[in-house]
SETI-761727 format. One record per residue (C-alpha): residue in three letters; z, y, x. Coordinates in Angstrom, 2 decimals. Layout:
residues N
aa / zz / yy / xx
ALA / Z / Y / X
...
end
This chain:
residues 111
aa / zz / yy / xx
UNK / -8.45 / -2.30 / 3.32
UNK / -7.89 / -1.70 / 6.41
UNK / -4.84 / 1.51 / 7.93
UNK / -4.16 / 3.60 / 10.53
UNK / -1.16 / 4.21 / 9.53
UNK / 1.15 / 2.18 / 7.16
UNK / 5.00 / 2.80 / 7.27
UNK / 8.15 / 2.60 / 5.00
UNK / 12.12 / 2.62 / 5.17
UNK / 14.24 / 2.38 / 3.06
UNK / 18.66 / 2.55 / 2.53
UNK / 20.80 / 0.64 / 0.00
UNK / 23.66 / 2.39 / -1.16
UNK / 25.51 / -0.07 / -3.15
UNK / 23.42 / -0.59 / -6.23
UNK / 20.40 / 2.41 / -5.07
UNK / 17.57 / 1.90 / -2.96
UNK / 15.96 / 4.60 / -1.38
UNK / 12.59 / 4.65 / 0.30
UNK / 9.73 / 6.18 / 2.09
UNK / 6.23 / 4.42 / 2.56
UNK / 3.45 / 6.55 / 3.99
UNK / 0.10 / 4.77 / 4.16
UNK / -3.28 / 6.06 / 5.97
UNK / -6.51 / 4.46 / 4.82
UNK / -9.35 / 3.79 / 7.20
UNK / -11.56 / 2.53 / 4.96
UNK / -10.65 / 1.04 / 1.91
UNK / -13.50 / -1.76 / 2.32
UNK / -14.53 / -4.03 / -0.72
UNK / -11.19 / -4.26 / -2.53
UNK / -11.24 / -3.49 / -6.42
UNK / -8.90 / -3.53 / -9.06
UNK / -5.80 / -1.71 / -9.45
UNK / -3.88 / 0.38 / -6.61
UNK / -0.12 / -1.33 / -5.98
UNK / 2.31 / -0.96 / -3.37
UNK / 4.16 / -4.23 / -2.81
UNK / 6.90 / -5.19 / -0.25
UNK / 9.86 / -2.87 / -1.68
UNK / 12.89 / -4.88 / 0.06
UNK / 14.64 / -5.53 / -3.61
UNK / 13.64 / -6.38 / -7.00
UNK / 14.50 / -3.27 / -9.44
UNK / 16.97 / -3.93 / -11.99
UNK / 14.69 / -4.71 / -15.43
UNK / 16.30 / -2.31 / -17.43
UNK / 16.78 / 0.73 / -14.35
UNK / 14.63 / 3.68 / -14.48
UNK / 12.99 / 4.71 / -11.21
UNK / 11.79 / 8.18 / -9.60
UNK / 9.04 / 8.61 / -6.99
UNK / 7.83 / 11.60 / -5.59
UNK / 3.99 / 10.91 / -4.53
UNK / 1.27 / 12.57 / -2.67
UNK / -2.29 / 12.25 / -2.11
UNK / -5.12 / 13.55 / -0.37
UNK / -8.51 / 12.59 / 0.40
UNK / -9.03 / 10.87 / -3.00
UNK / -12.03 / 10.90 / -5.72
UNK / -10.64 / 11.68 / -9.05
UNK / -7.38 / 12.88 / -8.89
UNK / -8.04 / 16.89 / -9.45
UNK / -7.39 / 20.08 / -11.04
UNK / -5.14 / 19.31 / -14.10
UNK / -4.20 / 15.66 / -13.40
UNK / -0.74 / 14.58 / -12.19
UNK / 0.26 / 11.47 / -10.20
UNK / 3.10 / 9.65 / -11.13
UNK / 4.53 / 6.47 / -9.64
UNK / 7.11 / 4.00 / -10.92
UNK / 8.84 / 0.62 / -9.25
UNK / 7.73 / -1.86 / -12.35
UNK / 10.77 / -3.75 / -13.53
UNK / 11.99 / -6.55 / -12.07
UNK / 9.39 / -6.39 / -9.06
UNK / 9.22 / -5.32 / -5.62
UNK / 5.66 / -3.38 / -6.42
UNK / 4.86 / 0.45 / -7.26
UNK / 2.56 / 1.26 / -9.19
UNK / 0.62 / 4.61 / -8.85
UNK / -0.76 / 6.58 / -11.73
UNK / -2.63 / 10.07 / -12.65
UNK / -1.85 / 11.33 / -15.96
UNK / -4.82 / 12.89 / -17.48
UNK / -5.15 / 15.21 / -20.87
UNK / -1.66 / 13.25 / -21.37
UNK / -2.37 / 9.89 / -20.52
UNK / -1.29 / 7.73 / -17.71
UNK / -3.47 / 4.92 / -16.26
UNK / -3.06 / 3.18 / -13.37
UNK / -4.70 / 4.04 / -10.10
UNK / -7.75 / 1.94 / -8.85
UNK / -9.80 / 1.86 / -6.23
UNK / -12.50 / 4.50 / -7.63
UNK / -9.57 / 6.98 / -6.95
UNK / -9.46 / 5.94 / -3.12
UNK / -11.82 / 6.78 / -0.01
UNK / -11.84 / 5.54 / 3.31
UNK / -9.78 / 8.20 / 4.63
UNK / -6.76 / 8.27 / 1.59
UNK / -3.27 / 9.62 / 2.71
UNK / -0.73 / 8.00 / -0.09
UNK / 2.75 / 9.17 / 0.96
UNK / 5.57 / 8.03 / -1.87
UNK / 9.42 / 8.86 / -1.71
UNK / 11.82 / 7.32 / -4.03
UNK / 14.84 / 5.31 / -5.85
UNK / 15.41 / 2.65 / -7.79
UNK / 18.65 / 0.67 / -9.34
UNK / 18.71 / -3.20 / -8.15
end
């Protein structure tokens, strides 16, 4: 994959990390498999719930009725994007991407 755009901050607030990671595909080249976000600057707490807002545009299959969801996996520094479909959630892959994506994601998480 390669980006023209690929940012992120983030603030710790004692135990609370907040973020923001906004990503620009150019073109999303030969990579397969499913979508992730690594890098987050701490490990989530295993048993901490997180919330992320995300947003997409310029993708394949996320439309009309699905939702996208996204969720810091426990005890990782990686998010994992998902569209929930007729009430089921699967991870994002790269059949979901183009070469122009926008992925913007804005959230919290307990370390």
């Amino acid at each position: 994959m390669t980006y023209t755009k690929k940012t992120g901050e983030f603030t710790r607030i004692g135990d609370t990390v907040h973020f923001t990671i906004d990503i620009t595909l150019s073109a999303k080249g030969s990579s397969v498999g499913s979508a992730q976000v690594a890098g987050l600057p701490y490990a989530k707490k295993a048993n901490a719930t997180s919330a992320c807002a995300i947003y997409m545009s310029a993708v394949t299959s996320c439309v009309g009725d699905t939702a996208l969801l996204a969720q810091v996996g426990a005890g990782t520094t990686t998010i994992n994007p998902r569209k929930m479909v007729t009430g089921t959630a699967t991870i994002l892959t790269d059949a979901d991407f183009t070469n122009t994506t926008i992925l913007r994601l804005d959230g919290s998480y307990k370390v």
